[in-house]
N, C-alpha and C positions, 0 to 999 in steps of 0.2 A: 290174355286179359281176364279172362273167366275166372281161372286158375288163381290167379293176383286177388281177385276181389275174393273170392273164398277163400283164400289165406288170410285177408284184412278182417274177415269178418270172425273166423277163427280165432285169430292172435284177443282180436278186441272183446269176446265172449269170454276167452281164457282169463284174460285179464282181467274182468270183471270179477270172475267167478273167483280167483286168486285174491284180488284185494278184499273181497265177503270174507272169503277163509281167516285172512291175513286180520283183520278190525275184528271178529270173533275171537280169535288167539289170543287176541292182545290181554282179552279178561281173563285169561288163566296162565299166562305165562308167568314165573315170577323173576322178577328183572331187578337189579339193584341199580342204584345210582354210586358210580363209584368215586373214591376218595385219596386222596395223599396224607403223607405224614406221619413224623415219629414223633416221639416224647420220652425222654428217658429218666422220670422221675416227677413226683407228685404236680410240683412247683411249674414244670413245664408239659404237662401233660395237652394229645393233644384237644383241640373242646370242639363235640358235637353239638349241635346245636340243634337241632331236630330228632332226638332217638328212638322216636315211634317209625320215620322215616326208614325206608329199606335203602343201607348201604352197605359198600362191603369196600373197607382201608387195605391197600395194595402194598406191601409194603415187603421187608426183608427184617429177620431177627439175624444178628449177628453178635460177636464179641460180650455173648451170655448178659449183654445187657437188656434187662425189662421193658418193652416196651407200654408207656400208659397213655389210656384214653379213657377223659371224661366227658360225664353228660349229667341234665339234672331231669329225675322222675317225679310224679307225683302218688301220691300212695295209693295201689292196687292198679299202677301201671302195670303195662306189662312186658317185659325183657326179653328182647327174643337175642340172642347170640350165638356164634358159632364160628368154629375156625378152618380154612381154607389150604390148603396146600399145592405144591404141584409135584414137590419131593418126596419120594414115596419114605424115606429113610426118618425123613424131620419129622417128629412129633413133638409138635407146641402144646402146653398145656394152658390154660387159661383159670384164672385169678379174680373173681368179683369183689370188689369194697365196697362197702359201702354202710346206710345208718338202718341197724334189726337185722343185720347178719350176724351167723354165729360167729360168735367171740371163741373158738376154741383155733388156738393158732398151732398145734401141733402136726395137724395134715400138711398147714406151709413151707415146703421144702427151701426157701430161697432167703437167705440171711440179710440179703440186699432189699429187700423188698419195701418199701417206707407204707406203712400204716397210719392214716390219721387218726387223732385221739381220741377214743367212741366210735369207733368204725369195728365193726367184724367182718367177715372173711367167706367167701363159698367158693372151694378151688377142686378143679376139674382136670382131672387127664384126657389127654387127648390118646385118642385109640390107634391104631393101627390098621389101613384099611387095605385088600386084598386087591381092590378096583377102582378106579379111577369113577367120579360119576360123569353123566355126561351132559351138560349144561346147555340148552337149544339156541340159545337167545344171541348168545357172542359169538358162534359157539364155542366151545372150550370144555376142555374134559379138568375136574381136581379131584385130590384127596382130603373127604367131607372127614375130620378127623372129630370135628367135637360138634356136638350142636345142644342148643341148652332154650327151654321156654318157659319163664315164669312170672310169677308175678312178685313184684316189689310189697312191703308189707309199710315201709314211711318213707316218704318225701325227704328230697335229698340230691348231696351229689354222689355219685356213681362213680366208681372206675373200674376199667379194664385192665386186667395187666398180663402181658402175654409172654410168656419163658418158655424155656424147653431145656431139659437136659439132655440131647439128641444131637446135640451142635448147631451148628447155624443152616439159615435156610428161609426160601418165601414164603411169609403168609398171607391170608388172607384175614381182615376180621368181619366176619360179619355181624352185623348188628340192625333190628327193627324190621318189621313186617306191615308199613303201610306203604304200597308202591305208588309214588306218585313223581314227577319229573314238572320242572318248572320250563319254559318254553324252552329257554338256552341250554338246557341242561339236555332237553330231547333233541334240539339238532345238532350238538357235539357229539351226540352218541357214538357214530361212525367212528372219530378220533379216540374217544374211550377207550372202545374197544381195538384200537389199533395199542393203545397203552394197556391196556390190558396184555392182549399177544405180547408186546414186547418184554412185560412183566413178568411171563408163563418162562422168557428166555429165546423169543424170537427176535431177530434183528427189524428194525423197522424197512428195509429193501428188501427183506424177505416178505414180509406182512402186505406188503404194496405189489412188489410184484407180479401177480398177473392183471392187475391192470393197468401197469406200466407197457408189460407184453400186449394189452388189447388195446391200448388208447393208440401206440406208437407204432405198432404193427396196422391198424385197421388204417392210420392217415397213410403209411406208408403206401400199403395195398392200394388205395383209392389214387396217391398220388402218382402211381408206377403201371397199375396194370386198368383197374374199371378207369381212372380219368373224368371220373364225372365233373363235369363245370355247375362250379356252385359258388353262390354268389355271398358275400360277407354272413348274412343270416342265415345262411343253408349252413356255411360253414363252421356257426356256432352251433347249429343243433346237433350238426355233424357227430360234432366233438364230445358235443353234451351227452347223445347216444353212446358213447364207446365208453363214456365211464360207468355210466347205468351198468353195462354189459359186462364192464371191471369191476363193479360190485359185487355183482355177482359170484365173479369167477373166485374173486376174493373169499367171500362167505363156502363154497363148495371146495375151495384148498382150507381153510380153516376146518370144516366139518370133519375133510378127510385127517387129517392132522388129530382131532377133538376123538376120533372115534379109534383110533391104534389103542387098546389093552383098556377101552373103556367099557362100561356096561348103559348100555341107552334105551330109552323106553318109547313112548308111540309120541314124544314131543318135539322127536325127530323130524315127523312130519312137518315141524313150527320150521326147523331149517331150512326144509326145500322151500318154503315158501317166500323165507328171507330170498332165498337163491331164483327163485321165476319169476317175481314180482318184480324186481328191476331189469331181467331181460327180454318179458313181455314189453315193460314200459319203454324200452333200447329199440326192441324194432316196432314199435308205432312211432316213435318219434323219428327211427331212420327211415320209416317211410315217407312220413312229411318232409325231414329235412330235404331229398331226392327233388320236391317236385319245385319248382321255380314258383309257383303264383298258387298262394291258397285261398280260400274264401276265409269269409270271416267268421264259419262254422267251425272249419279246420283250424285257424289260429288258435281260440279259443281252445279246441282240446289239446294243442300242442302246449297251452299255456298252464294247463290243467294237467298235464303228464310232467310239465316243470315243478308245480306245486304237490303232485302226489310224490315223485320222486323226492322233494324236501321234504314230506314228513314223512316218508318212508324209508330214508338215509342214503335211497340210492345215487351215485356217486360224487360220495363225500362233499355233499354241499356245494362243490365247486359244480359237477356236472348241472344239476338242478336251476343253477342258477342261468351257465350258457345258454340254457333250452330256454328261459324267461327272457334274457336278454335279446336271446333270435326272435322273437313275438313281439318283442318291441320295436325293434330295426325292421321289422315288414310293417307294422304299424306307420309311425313314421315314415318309413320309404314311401307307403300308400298315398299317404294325406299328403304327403312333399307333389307328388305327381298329378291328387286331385288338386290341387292348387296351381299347380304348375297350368295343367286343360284350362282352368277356370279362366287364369290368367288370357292365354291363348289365344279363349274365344270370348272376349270380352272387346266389344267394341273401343277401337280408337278415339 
């Protein structure tokens, strides 16, 4: 019993001290919101709508057609781009249009290229990179092959246009440097980055995977061997726990995945933390879920490890929410039963 409670008191310090770390990170990490879509020519280019905003379009260059993406600036904006890779071989080169760029089109290698009329040019090779970098946040390792930051000299529209002579191959574009995430946008994250991996060339069964192994293994174990008796609401937090934990294990096979032939710096750290913050939050909520009858101190934090784990992402929204759901059905089941006594002992 001793033992139990100095582990409770552990796990609950730990986790404290991890989500400080975790909300302190969050201001230096830089995180894009990511994007779809192609455009193969001025007329159907595709349209950013925000370009100060930090994004980065997932996409594939194939069959040597130009991919274009517009946006509209105002003068002495400022342009931040850059291109993405995961093929070490593909080198996209990137293409700016736009109105006060130079007009000298001889650097323009690409005959296909449609230019609007008053528009000049600023076109960039993309390099060759030795190392993969290493990206803390999804995590994910690419090849940073161009990266460009300036500023616009007149208002206007914009375009991207990204080629390669290299053959085909995934890129990335990136584009804008103000990190910011609209509520929906921050708790899809989870599935983003499941698109993302899948976009890198991982299957999504592979991507899911171990917490497919911890959600379906852990019911099994309990159902075969511990037997614990738990009632409707135990057996949602149950649940809810194993995906946190599959969060987890998720983010620690993607790291290991992220770091094979990459170069990574001290924001490594930001991963473990992706990685302990939801299996801290796994075993305090499997220790609640365990117990039959919580007070309404306990509920409360149970309800509060539901809500950290949704803005945390741990497991994938669905988990976060079973663990809310079980606080409710002890709720309710409570007041069903105070009503029921009241009944009882209420005179005929």
């Amino acid at each position: 019993m001793h033992f139990n409670l100095q582990l409770a008191k552990l796990i609950s310090i730990s986790f404290v001290i991890v989500l400080f770390v975790a909300i302190l990170l969050f201001s230096i990490v830089y995180a894009h919101v990511p994007l779809q879509g192609e455009g193969y020519g001025i007329e159907d280019a595709v349209v950013i709508n925000e370009p100060l905003k930090s994004w980065v379009i997932y996409t594939e260059y194939e069959d040597a057609q130009p991919l274009y993406y517009k946006f509209d600036l105002l003068a002495n904006d400022r342009l931040k781009t850059g291109l993405l890779t995961v093929d070490k071989d593909f080198i996209p080169d990137l293409t700016i249009l736009g109105p006060g760029l130079p007009d000298d089109f001889e650097e323009h290698f690409h005959e296909e290229f449609e230019i609007p009329e008053g528009y000049g040019l600023l076109h960039i090779h993309g390099e060759k990179q030795a190392n993969k970098m290493y990206e803390p946040f999804t995590p994910s390792s690419y090849y940073m092959v161009l990266d460009l930051d300036l500023k616009v000299n007149e208002a206007g529209t914009y375009f991207l246009v990204v080629d390669a002579t290299t053959g085909s191959g995934k890129v990335g574009i990136v584009l804008g440097y103000i990190e910011s995430f609209t509520l929906v946008e921050w708790l899809k994250v989870p599935f983003d980055v499941a698109f993302i991996h899948n976009w890198e060339g991982q299957d999504y069964l592979i991507i899911l995977l171990p917490m497919i192994i911890i959600v379906v293994g852990g019911l099994l174990i309990n159902g075969y061997f511990f037997k614990l008796s738990l009632d409707g609401s135990q057996i949602l937090a149950f649940a809810g726990s194993l995906t946190y934990f599959g969060s987890g294990a998720i983010v620690l096979h993607q790291m290991i995945i992220a770091l094979v032939g990459s170069t990574y710096n001290t924001l490594l750290f930001m991963t473990l933390i992706f990685i302990l913050l939801p299996v801290l939050l796994g075993f305090s909520i499997i220790r609640k879920a365990t117990k039959r009858d919580l007070s309404i101190g306990q509920e409360i934090r149970l309800l509060l490890y539901g809500l950290v784990g949704l803005f945390f992402w741990a497991g994938y929204i669905v988990g976060p929410i079973l663990v809310i759901i079980s606080v409710l059905v002890k709720v309710i089941k409570r007041k069903k039963g105070n009503m029921r006594r009241t009944v009882e002992m209420s005179p005929l």
